[in-house]
C-alpha positions in Angstrom: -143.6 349.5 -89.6 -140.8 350.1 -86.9 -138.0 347.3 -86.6 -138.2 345.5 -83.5 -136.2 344.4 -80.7 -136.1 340.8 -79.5 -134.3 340.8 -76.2 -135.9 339.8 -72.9 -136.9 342.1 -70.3 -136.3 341.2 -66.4 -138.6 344.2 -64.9 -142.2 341.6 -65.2 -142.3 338.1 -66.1 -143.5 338.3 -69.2 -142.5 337.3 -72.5 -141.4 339.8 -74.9 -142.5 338.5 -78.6 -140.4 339.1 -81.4 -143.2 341.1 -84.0 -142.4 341.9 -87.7 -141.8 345.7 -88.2 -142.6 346.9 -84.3 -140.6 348.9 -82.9 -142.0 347.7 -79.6 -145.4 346.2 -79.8 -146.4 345.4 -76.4 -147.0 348.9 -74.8 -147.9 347.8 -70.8 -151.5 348.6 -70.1 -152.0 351.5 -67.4 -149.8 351.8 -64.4 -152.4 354.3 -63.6 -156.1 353.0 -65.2 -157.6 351.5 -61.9 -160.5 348.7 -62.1 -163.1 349.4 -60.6 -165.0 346.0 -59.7 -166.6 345.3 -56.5 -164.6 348.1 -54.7 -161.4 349.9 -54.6 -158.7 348.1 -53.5 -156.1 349.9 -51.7 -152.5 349.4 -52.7 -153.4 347.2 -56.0 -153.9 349.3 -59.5 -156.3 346.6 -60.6 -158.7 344.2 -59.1 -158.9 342.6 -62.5 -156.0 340.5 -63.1 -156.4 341.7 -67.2 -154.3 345.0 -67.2 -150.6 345.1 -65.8 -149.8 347.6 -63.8 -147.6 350.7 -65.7 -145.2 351.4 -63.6 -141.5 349.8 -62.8 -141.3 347.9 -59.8 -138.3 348.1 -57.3 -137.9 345.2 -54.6 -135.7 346.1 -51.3 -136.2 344.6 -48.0 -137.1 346.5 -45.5 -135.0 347.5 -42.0 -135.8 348.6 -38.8 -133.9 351.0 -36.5 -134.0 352.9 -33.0 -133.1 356.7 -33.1 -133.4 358.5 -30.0 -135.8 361.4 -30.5 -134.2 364.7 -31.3 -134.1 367.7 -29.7 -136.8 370.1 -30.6 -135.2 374.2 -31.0 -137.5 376.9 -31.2 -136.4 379.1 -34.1 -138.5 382.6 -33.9 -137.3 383.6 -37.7 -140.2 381.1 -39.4 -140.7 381.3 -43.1 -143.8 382.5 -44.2 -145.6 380.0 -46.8 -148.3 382.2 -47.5 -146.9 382.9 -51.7 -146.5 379.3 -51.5 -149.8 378.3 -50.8 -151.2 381.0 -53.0 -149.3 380.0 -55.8 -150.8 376.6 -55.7 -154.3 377.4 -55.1 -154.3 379.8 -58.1 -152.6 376.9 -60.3 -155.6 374.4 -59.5 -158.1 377.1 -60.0 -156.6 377.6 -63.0 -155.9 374.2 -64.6 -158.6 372.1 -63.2 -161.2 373.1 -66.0 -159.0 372.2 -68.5 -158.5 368.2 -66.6 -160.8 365.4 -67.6 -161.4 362.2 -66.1 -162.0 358.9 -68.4 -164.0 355.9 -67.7 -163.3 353.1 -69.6 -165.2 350.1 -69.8 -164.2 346.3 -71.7 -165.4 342.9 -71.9 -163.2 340.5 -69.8 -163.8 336.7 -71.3 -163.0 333.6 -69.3 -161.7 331.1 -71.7 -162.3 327.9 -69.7 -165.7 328.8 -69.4 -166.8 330.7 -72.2 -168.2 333.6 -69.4 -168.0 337.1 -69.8 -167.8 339.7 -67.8 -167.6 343.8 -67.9 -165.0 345.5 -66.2 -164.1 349.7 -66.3 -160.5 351.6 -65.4 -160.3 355.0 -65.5 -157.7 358.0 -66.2 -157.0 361.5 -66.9 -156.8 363.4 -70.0 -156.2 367.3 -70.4 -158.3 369.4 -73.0 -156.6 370.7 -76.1 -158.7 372.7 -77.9 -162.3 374.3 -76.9 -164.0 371.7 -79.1 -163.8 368.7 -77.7 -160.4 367.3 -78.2 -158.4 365.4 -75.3 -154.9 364.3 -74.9 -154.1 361.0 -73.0 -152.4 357.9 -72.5 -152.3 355.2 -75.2 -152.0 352.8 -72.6 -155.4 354.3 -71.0 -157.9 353.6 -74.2 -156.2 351.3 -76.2 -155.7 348.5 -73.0 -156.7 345.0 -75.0 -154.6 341.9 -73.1 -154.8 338.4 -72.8 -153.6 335.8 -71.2 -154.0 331.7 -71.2 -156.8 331.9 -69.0 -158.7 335.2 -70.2 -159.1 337.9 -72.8 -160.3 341.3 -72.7 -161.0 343.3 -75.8 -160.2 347.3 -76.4 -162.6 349.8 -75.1 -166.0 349.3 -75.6 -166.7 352.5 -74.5 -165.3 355.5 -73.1 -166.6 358.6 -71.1 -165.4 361.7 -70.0 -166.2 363.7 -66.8 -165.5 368.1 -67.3 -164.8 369.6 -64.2 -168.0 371.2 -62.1 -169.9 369.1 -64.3 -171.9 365.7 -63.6 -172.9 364.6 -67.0 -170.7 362.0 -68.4 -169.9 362.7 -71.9 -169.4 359.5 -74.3 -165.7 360.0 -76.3 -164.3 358.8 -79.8 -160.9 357.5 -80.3 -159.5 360.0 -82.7 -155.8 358.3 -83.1 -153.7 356.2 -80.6 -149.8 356.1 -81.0 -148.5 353.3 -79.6 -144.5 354.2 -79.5 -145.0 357.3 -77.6 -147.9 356.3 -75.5 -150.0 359.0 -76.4 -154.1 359.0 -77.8 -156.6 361.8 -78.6 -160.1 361.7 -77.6 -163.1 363.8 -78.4 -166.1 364.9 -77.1 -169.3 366.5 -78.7 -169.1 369.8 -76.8 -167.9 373.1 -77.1 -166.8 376.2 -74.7 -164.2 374.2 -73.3 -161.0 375.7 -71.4 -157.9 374.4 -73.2 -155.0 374.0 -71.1 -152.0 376.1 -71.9 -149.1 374.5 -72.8 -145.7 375.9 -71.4 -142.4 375.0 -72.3 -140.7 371.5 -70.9 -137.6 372.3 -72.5 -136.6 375.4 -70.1 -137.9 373.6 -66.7 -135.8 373.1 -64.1 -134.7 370.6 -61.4 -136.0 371.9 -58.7 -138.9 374.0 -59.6 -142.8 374.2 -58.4 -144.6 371.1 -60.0 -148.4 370.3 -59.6 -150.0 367.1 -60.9 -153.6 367.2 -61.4 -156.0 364.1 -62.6 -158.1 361.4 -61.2 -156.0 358.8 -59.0 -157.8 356.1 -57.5 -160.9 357.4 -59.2 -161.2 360.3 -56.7 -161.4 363.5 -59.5 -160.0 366.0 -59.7 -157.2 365.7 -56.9 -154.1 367.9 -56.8 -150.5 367.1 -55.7 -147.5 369.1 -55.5 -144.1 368.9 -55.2 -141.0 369.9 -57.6 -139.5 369.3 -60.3 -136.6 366.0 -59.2 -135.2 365.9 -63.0 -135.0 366.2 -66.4 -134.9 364.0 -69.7 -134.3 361.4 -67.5 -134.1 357.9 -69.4 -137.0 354.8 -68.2 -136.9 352.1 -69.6 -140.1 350.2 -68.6 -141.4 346.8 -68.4 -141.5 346.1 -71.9 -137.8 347.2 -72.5 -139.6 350.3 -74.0 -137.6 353.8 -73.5 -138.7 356.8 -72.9 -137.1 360.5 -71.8 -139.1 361.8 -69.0 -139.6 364.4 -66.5 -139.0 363.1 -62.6 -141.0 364.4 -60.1 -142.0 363.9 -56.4 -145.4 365.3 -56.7 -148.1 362.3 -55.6 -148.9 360.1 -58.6 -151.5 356.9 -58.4 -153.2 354.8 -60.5 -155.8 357.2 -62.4 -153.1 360.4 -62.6 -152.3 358.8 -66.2 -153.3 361.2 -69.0 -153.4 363.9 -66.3 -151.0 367.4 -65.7 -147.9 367.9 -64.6 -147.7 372.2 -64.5 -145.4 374.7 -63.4 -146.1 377.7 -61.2 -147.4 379.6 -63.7 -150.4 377.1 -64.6 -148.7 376.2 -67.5 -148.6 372.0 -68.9 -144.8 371.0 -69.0 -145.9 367.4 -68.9 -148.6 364.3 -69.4 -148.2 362.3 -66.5 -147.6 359.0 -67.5 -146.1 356.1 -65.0 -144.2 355.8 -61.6 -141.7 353.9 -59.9 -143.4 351.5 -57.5 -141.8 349.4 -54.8 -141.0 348.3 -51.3 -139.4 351.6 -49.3 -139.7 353.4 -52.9 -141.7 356.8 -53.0 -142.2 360.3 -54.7 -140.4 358.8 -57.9 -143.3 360.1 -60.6 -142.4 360.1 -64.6 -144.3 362.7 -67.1 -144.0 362.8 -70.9 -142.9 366.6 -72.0 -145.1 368.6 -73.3 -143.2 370.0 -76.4 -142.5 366.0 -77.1 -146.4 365.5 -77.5 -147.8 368.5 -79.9 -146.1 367.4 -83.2 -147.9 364.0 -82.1 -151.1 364.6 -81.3 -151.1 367.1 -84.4 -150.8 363.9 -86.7 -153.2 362.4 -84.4 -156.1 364.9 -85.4 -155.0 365.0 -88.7 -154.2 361.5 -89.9 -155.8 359.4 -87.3 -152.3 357.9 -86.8 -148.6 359.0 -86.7 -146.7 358.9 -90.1 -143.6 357.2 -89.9 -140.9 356.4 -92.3 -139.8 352.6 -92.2 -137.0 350.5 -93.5 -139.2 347.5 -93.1 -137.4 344.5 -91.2 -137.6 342.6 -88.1 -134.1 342.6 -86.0 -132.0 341.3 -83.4 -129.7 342.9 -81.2 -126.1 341.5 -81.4 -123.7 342.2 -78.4 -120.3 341.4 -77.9 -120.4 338.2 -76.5 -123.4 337.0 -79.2 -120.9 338.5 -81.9 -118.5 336.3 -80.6 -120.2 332.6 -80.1 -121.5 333.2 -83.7 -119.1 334.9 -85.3 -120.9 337.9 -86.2 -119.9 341.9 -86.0 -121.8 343.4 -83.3 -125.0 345.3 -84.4 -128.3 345.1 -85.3 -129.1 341.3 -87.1 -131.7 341.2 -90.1 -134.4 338.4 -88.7 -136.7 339.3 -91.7 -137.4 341.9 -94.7 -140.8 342.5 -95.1 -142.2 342.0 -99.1 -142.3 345.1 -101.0 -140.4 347.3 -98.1 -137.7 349.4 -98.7 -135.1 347.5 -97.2 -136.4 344.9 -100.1 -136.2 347.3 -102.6 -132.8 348.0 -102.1 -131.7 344.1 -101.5 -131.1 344.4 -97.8 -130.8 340.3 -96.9 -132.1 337.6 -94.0 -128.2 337.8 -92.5 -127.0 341.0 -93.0 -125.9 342.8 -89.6 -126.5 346.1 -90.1 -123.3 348.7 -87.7 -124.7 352.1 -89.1 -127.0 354.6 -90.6 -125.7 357.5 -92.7 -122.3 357.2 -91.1 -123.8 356.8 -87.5 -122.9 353.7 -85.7 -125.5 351.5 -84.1 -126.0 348.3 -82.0 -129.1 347.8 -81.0 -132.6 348.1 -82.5 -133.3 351.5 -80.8 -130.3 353.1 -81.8 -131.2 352.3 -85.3 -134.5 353.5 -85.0 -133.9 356.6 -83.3 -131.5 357.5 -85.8 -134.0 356.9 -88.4 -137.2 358.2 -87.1 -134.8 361.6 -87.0 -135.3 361.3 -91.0 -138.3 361.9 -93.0 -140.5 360.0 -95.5 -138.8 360.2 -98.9 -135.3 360.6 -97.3 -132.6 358.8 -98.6 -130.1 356.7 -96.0 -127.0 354.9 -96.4 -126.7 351.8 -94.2 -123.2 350.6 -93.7 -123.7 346.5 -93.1 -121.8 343.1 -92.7 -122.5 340.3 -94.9 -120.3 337.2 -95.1 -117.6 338.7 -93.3 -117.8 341.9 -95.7 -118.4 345.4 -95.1 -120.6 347.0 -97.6 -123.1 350.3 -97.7 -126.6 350.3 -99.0 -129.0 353.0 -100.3 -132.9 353.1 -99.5 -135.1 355.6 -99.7 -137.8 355.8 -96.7 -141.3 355.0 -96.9 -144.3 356.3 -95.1 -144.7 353.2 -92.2 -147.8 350.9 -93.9 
């Protein structure tokens, strides 16, 4: 399992639980799956108060100004837009076929009253191979909450709509990965048009961008725009991190799971939450392409992502922690898991752990970047505090249980 993280979040008020081995085991439920109850609600994501919205929320007050109206020049040198507007109806032509939407439907229980009721969300997904299999959003098909007053369980059943064609087509879950927000689906068809994938790493800020998918449940809708930045760091509302692609092409509830592509048709991205806020626009966030194939490779293969583990739960010390407690700033053991490697190799309740194979760390995500960059079977040094004492300790990583 991945160590954890215990610190509090400010983005939503709610609590951040401290789990054994998670790296970060509340994922937020879609930003951009919309409930569809007893009619669309504009400017909510959800009309069921079950799944949080995914996306980061920015507060600013409003202000209101007079400008005198400007003057109006006639310039006779106007730039043609025809390439432009051919460009982007040959990238829709092209891509749409490969876009799916998702339907997903769950039971929503009252706990007061013991009633239950149905409720649906929907989302994107693009098609990976010509028999069947989808890539998504974690968040979209794997959206259980709860909450004092209800619980909803996981999917009960999910659906896929193929472009130009009415019949709804039931999906499996084929793997879900939590960490990276990212699930595959499949469908019993075949003939499909796979998308092809381009490259993220060699887009640039500034270039044509296209996001295609299902906001607001209205299919297959296209927005464009360009490409605002690059590995650009979110964290969201769950203090989970991700390295994104920024862009100012229209996304809504539903776009999640969909395309982000280039000019030349090509997937750079999986469009995956935005920025959401008083005064706050055209601030979209899409997982790179090239950061999803080794994933949803394991996905099809093992169901699941393999993942070595140290196996222990943590807690971030910062300076002024350090300090009141007189403790080196790092990453505090909360727990060792029985049988884990950290076990094995007598890593203690205690022990504040500063680096990994020479590497200094801090906080829980440094340490598990650092070693997720490892593989199963690898073996790491991690340099420690215990009782006031620097010392360094061997493990060998283990497949995550």
């Amino acid at each position: 399992m991945e160590e954890n993280n215990n610190n509090n979040y400010s983005y939503e008020p709610y609590q951040v639980k401290k789990q054994k081995n998670s790296f970060s085991k509340s994922v937020l439920i879609p930003f951009a799956s919309g409930i569809i109850g007893a009619g669309l609600v504009i400017g909510t994501c959800f009309s069921v108060p079950s799944i949080k919205s995914k996306l980061l929320s920015i507060d600013s007050k409003s202000t209101t100004s007079t400008t005198s109206a400007p003057t109006i020049t006639t310039n006779s040198n106007l730039i043609s837009l025809v390439e432009y507007s051919e460009t982007s109806v040959n990238v829709a032509q092209k891509v749409l076929p490969s876009i799916v939407g998702i339907n997903v439907e769950y039971q929503v229980n009252t706990i007061f009253s013991n009633k239950s009721s149905s409720a649906s969300a929907s989302g994107s997904g693009i098609i990976i191979s010509e028999d069947g299999y989808i890539l998504t959003n974690d968040h979209i098909v794997s959206s259980s909450n709860s909450s004092s007053f209800y619980q909803m369980s996981k999917a009960t059943k999910i659906t896929v709509n193929l472009y130009n064609d009415s019949t709804a087509y039931e999906a499996e879950v084929i793997g879900t990965d939590e960490l990276t927000d990212l699930a595959v689906i499949k469908i019993n068809k075949t003939g499909l048009t796979p998308a092809e994938l381009g490259d993220s790493d060699s887009v640039q800020i500034g270039e044509f961008a296209m996001a295609i998918g299902n906001p607001l449940g209205l299919t297959f809708s296209v927005s464009s725009g360009i490409i605002s930045a690059t590995n650009r760091e979110i964290t969201d509302t769950d203090g989970k991190k991700y390295t994104l692609i920024q862009t100012d092409a229209a996304i809504n509830s539903g776009n999640s799971g969909g395309a982000l592509v280039n000019s030349k048709g090509q997937v750079i991205g999986l469009n995956t939450l935005k920025i959401s806020g008083n005064g706050v626009e055209g601030m979209g966030f899409a997982i790179p392409i090239n950061a999803t194939k080794e994933i949803y490779s394991q996905l099809i293969e093992y169901n699941k992502v393999k993942r070595p583990y140290i196996g222990i739960s943590t807690i971030d010390v910062d300076s002024q922690t350090a300090s009141y407690y007189n403790l080196a700033v790092g990453v505090y053991v909360d727990s060792v898991s029985d049988f884990s490697p950290a076990q094995k190799a007598g890593i203690k309740v205690g022990d504040v752990i500063t680096k990994i194979n020479d590497v200094s760390v801090a906080t829980a995500d440094e340490l598990n970047a650092e070693k997720n960059s490892c593989s199963i079977g690898d073996q790491i040094t991690l340099t420690l505090i215990r009782n006031g004492q620097e010392m360094s300790i061997s493990l060998t990583l283990e497949e995550e249980p």
